[in-house]
Residue, then its C-alpha position, 0 to 999 in steps of 0.5 A: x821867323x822860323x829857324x832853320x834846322x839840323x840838317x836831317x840824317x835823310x839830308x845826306x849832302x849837307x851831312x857830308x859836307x858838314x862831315x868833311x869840314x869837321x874833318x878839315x878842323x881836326x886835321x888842322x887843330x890835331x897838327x897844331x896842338x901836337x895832340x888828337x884834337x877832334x871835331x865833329x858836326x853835330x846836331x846838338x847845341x853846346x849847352x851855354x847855348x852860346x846867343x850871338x854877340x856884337x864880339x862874334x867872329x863871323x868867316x863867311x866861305x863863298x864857294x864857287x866852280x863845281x858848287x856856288x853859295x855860302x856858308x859862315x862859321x860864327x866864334x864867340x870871342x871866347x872861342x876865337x881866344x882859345x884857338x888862338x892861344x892854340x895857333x900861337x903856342x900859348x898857355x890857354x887862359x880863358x882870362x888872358x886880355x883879347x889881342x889883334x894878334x889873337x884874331x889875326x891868328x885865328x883867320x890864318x888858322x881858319x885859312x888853313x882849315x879851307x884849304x884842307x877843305x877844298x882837299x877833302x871836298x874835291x872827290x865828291x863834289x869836284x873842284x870847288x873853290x872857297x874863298x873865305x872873308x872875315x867881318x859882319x854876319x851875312x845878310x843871306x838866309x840860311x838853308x840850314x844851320x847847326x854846331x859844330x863841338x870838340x870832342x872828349x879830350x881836346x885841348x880845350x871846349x870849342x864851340x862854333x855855329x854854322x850856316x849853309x845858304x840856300x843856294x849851296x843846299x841847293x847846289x849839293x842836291x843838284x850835284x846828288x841828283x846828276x851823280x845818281x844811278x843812269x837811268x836803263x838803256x832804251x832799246x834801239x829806236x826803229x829808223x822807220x819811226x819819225x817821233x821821237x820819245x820825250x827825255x825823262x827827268x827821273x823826278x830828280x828836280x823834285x829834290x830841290x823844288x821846295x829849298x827857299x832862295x833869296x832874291x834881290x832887285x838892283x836899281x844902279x850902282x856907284x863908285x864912290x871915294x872914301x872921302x865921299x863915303x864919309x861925308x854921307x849923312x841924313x839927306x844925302x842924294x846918292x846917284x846911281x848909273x842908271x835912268x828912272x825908265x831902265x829895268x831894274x836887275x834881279x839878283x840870285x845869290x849876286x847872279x842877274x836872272x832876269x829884269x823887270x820893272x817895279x811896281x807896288x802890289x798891296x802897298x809893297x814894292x814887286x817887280x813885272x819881269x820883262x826878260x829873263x836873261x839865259x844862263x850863260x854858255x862856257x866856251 
């Protein structure tokens, strides 16, 4: 599979946004530490390489408004340790026993970082609203990814990996391409002329043709109790609420975009669309 890369220099959206983020930590840490702490995104991995674990802290921000998508932020446990002494106000010791407390200080300290963020985005990307939860990685694919490293003279080495998904690439490019330059004025139409001229898209939909977005088919849904969850085991029958002959849901980024029915092409399942549903019009 291959990995996603460093957001190029030519991909200046995911450029500042990483920028902006970078800059919503040193805030938040220099604050904190009482001391300049800061942080840049940078396209050069830490030289531990630091290879994903079971003791990861992954916080997965869900934007939505102005951009829709996600991104996550990973911390080795080591990481996670040192902000939290950090946050806490304790002597930073890299041998000091790992607490809940120390995790539960992290998240409020990331929480700060967000709203620090939705701040320092709002002039480029208008009111983008993040919401930020802590648990497993995300079964998204990324679009881009890169790391994120303190810089000399922090109170500490940070470290932390970062992924964009391939919905919010796509919804920064967007954004760039309805904020670029007007296309020229047309000259004033002749009243005796009854065609009218086709609207120019500036090839602006070029920028985000090539960006891979995940799908997803919905066949039902349940509510079920905790109770009932704990039982589940090896041959148990889950009902969903929704009949064999009913057309499965095609989800983008959680979003329905159109329905179908499944079939098998080549011995893996597919989906014949049978209606695409039309985005949704604000009142």
């Amino acid at each position: 599979m291959t990995t996603p890369p460093i957001p190029p220099s030519g991909d200046q959206e995911a450029v500042e946004w990483m920028a902006m983020w970078a800059q919503s930590f040193t805030q938040v840490l220099t604050q904190i530490a009482g001391t300049a702490f800061a942080v840049e995104s940078t396209a050069t991995a830490p030289p531990e390489g630091l290879p994903p674990a079971e003791t990861d802290l992954h916080a997965v921000v869900t934007a939505a408004g102005t951009l829709r998508g996600e991104m996550n932020l990973r911390f080795s446990r080591s990481a996670v340790l040192g902000l939290a002494q950090l946050f806490l106000s304790e002597a930073q010791d890299a041998a000091a026993e790992f607490k809940p407390e120390h995790r539960e200080a992290v998240e409020e300290l990331l929480r700060q970082v967000a709203g620090h963020a939705a701040t320092a985005l709002k002039p480029r990307w208008g009111e983008v609203h993040l919401r930020m939860e802590f648990g497993a990685p995300p079964s998204w694919p990324p679009g881009v990814r890169g790391w994120m490293g303190s810089t000399a003279g922090a109170p500490f080495i940070l470290w932390l990996e970062w992924q964009v998904s391939a919905a919010l690439v796509a919804a920064q490019r967007v954004t760039h391409a309805r904020a670029g330059a007007p296309e020229p004025a047309s000259p004033a139409p002749d009243p005796a002329s009854r065609v009218a001229a086709p609207a120019s898209s500036g090839g602006k939909l070029d920028l985000v043709m090539d960006v891979v977005l995940g799908v997803s088919l919905r066949f039902g849904a349940r509510s079920l109790r905790l109770r009932e969850v704990l039982e589940l085991g090896p041959g148990s029958v889950v009902e969903l609420d929704r009949q064999v002959q009913e057309p499965v849901d095609l989800l983008l980024d959680g979003r329905l975009i159109a329905r179908g029915e499944v079939v098998v092409v080549d011995g893996n399942y597919g989906l014949r669309v049978l209606e695409v549903i039309a985005p949704a019009v604000p009142a």
